[in-house]
N, C-alpha and C positions, 0 to 999 in steps of 0.2 A: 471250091466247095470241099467240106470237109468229109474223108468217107466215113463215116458210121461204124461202128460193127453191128451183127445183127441183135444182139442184146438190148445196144444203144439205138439203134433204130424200132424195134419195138418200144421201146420205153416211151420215145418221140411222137410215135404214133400215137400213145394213149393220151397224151398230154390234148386238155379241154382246148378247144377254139379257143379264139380270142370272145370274152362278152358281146361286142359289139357284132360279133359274127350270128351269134344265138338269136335264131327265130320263135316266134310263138303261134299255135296253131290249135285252133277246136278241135278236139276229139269228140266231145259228147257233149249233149243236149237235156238242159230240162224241157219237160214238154211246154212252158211257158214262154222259152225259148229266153228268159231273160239270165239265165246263169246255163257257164259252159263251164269241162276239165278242158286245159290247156296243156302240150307237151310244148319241151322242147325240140328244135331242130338246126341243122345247116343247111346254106344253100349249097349245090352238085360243083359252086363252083370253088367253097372253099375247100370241100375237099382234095380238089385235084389242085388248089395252090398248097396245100400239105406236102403232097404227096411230091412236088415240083420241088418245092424246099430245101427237103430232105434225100431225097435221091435225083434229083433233075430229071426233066422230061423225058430224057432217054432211058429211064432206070427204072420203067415202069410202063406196064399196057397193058386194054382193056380192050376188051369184045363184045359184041353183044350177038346174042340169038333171038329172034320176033318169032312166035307162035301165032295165029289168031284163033279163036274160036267163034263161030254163028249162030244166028237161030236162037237167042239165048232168052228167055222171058224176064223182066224184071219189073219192079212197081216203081217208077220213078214221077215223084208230084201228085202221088194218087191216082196214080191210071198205069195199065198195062203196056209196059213196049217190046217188041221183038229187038234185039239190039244183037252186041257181040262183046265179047273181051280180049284186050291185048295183055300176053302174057311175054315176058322180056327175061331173059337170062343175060346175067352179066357177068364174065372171066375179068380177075382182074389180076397181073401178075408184077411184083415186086421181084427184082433183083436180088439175088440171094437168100428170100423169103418162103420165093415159090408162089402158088395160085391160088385163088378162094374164089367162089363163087355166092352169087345172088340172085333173088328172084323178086321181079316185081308186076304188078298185075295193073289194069284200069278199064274200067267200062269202056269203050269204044266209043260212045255218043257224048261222053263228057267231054271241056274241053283240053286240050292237048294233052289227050290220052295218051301216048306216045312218047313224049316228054316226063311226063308225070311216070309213068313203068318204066321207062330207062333209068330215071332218075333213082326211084326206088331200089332199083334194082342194085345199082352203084353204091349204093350206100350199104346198102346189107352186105357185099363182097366185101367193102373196104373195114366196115367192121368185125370181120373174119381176123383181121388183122390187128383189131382193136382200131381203129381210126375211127371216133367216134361214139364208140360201144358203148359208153358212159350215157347219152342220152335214156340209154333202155333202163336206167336204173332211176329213175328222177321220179318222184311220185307225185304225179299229175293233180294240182290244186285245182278246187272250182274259183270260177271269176267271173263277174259281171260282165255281160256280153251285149253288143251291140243287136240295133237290128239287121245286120250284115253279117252276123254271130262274129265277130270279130273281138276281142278284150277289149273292155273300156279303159283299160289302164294294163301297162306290160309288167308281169310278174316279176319279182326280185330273182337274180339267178343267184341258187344256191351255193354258201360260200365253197364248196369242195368241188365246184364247177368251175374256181377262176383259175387259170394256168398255175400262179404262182402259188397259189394254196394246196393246189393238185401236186406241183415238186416238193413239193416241203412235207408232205406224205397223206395229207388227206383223200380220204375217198367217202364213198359212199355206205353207209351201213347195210345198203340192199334197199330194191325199191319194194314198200310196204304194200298190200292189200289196196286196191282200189273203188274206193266205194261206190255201186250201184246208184247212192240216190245224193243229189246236192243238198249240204247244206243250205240250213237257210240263211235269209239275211234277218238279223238284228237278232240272230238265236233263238228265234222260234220256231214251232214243227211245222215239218213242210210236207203239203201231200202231193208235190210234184214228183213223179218217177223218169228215170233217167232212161233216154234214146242211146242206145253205146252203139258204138263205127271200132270195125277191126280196127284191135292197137299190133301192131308188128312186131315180133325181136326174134332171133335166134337164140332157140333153145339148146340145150347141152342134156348129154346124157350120161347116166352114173354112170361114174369112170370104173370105180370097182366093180361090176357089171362088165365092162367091156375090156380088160385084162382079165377077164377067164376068174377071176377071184369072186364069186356068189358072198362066201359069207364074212362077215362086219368082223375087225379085230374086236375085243375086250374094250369097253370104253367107247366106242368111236358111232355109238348107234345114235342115229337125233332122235329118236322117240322121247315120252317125257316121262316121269316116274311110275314105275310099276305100281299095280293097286297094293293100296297099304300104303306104298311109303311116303314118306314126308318131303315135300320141296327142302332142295337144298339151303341152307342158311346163307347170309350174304358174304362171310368170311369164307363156308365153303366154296360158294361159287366162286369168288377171287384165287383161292388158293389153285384151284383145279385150271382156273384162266392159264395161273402163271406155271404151274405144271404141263400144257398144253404147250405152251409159247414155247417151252423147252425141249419138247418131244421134236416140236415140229422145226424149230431150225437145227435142232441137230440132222435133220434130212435135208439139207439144205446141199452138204456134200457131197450125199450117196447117191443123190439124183440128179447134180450139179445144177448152177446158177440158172441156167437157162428154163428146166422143166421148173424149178422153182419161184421162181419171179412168173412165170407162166400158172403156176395155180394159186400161187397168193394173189396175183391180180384177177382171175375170173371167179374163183370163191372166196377171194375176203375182202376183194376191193379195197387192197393195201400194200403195202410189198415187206411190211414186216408183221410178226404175228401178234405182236404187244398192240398193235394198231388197232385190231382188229375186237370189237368187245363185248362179244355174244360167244356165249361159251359151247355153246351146240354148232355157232360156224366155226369156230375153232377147232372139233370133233369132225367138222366135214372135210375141213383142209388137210389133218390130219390122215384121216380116211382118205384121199385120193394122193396124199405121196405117200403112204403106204401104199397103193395100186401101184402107182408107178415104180416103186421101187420094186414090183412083184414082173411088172410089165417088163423091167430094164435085163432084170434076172433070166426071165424067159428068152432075151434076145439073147443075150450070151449063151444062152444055154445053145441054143442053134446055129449062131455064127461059125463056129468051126466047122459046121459037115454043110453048108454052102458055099458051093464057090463064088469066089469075088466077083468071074463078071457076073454072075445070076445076082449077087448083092446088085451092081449098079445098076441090071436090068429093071430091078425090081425099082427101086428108088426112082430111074428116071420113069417106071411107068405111071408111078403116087405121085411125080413129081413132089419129092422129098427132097429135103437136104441133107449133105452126109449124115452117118448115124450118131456123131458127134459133135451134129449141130441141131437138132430138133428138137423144137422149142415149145410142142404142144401136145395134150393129150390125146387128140386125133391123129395127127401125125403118128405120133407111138404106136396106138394101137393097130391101124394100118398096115405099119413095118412087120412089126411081131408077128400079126396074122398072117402075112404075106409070105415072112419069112419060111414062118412054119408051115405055110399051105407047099412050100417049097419042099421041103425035106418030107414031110407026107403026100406028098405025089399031089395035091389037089390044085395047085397053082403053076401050070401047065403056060401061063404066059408070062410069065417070070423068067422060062429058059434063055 
């Protein structure tokens, strides 16, 4: 087997199942019960032949931790029950990657509740790592649904879900807004209102927020035009695209390949910035390697009045990888905070 670098191994990771792997599953209910939203999914077990793939069995481990909780009241069929929840933590650790975790949760009275939160649970860690992540971006179509709420027919996967379209650089433009109420059939209005079931994903938070930098460069704010002024023209908005594309892989170096292939794929869902064709994501990509390049700055700034073991104490305690290998904006900020809680006395377990 071939080793990977970890660049290349992320990359691998992101890459869609195969079609034939792709499940389909009810999310939400009209109350007529004849039309549902459908998502995509995998089963727990292609994940772990991914993962088996690409680094072999040995190159990889998972944990889990069971909570329960009692006594819990829920309405289940129209009547009251006294039940319980299992709540599942899942470590899962890549060789040279380092660890992510995941949480998943199930009634207790349902069947193979136990299963069902492990399972969950596995999946959210692995897409920590991107294995999978691309699910969370799909925007759930309604469909004609059985009396078993099951699809009467299985939805088309979209084409920037099929591997070979995903290497060739397609992605996702971002999943849109998901309507509360279903269509109707044959295009007429429909007074059916939609039952919605928690949808899952892992959220991300402002990166310029968490490198210590509050306020937005010049240009880089998503808000939309100030009162008075006029939407931009179509010419403008292409111009300022490709002005953008230019800003933004020039940081390409200063933050090297790794952070950057790491924020063109969680905000632009592409790995180059021409790809990408909304000119306000364009603005946010931009806006976060600007942070990170604010983030990198601050480490240096610090590294010389730390000594080295206290650098590796710190690292193995985030379980990081060298600081010439970290490939993620969590990661970074982590470090940086660490590093500094070090040289300002606040990070006491670092020594």
């Amino acid at each position: 087997m071939k080793k990977l670098s970890n660049e290349e191994l992320l990359a691998e990771l992101e890459v869609p199942f195969p079609v034939d792997q792709v499940l389909w599953r009810v999310t939400n209910t009209a109350n007529n019960r004849t039309r549902g939203q459908v998502v995509p999914y995998a089963d727990p077990r292609a994940y772990t032949d991914r993962l088996n793939a690409l680094v072999g069995p040995q190159g990889w481990t998972r944990s889990y931790e069971t909570v329960t909780m009692n006594n819990i009241t829920r309405t289940k069929r129209n009547a009251e029950i006294v039940t319980g929840k299992i709540l599942v933590t899942c470590k899962v650790t890549i060789d040279g990657l380092g660890t992510h975790s995941g949480t998943g949760e199930e009634w207790a009275d349902e069947d193979n509740a136990m299963t069902s939160a492990e399972a969950q649970a596995f999946k959210r860690a692995c897409s920590c790592f991107g294995l999978g992540r691309y699910f969370y971006d799909f925007d759930a179509p309604w469909v004609d649904i059985d009396d078993k709420s099951r699809p009467k027919k299985t939805p088309t996967v979209r084409a920037w879900m099929v591997p070979e379209n995903w290497r060739k650089g397609q992605r996702s433009s971002g999943k849109a807004a998901v309507s509360s109420q279903p269509p109707a059939q044959g295009g007429g209005a429909s007074n059916s209102t939609a039952t919605s079931s928690h949808r899952n994903g892992n959220g991300h938070g402002a990166a310029s927020t968490a490198t210590g930098n509050g306020g937005r460069q010049n240009g880089s704010s998503n808000g939309g035009p100030k009162n008075g002024a006029k939407p931009e023209s179509a010419t403008a908005q292409s111009q300022s695209g490709s002005e953008l594309d230019k800003r933004i892989a020039a940081l390409q170096e200063t933050v090297g390949s790794k952070l950057y292939g790491w924020v063109m794929r969680e905000y632009g869902h592409a790995n180059q910035p021409h790809l990408v064709r909304d000119v306000q994501q364009k603005k946010k990509i931009l806006d976060v390697l600007e942070s990170v390049t604010r983030g990198l700055r601050r480490m240096e700034a610090v590294l010389d009045r730390v000594p080295e073991r206290q650098v590796s104490a710190l690292l193995a305690k985030l379980q990081a990888p060298p600081l010439n290998e970290i490939a993620d904006m969590p990661t970074l900020v982590q470090v940086v905070q660490g590093l500094e809680g070090i040289v300002n006395g606040s990070h006491p377990g670092a020594a």
